[in-house]
N, C-alpha and C positions, 0 to 999 in steps of 0.2 A: 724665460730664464728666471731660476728663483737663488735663492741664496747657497742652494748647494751646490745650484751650476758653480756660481761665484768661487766656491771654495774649493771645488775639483780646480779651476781654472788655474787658484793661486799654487793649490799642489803643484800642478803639471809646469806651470813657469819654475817653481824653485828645485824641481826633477831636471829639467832643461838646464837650467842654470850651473847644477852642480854638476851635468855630465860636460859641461864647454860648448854648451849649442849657440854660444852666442860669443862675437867677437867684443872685444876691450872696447873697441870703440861704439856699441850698442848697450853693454851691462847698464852703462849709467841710466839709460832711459828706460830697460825693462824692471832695473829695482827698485827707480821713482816708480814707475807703474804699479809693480807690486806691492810696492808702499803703499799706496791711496790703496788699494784693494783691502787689503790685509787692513788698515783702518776702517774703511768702509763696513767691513763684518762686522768685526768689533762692537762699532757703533750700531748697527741693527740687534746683533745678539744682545748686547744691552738693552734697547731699546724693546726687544721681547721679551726680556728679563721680567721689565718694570713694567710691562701690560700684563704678562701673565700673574705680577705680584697685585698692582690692581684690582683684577678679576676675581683673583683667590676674597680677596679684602671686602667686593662688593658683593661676593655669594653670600645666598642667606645662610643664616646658624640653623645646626641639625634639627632638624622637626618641621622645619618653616618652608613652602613652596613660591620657589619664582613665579615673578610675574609671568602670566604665558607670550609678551612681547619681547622677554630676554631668552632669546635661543644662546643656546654654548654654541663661542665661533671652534672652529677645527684649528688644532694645533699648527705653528708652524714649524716644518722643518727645521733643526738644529743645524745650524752648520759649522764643520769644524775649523778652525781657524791656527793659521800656521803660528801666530805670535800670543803670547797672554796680552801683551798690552802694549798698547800706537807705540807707532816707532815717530821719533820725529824727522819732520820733511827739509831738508834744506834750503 
């Protein structure tokens, strides 16, 4: 499971949610749930924000060749996230 699962997942709960797949007396728990989810992103997408600006920062300047023990890691997937910014939790 990587971060895209995570974000189809939040999709498909807030598709659910908004056709009434869920009784009054369940919502409360699926949209704390989805809350920590939707948080959870947030915080990783950040968090590969601030690696990939790292990286950019520690590559050498034009002309100059890395050392041959720094391989380029492989990007990670983007995942899209249902909220711009934490919701807070109750």
């Amino acid at each position: 499971m990587n971060l895209t699962d995570l974000s189809t997942l939040l999709a498909a709960i807030d598709i659910a949610v908004k056709r009434g797949a869920f009784s009054v007396l369940e919502i409360g728990a699926v949209g704390e749930t989805a809350t920590k989810l939707n948080n959870f992103l947030l915080e990783a997408k950040r968090q590969q924000e601030e690696a990939a600006a790292a990286q950019a920062a520690e590559a050498p300047a034009e002309g100059e060749h890395a050392p041959a023990e720094a391989a380029p890691e492989a990007p990670v997937a983007e995942a899209e996230v249902v909220a711009e910014a934490p919701v807070e939790q109750a």
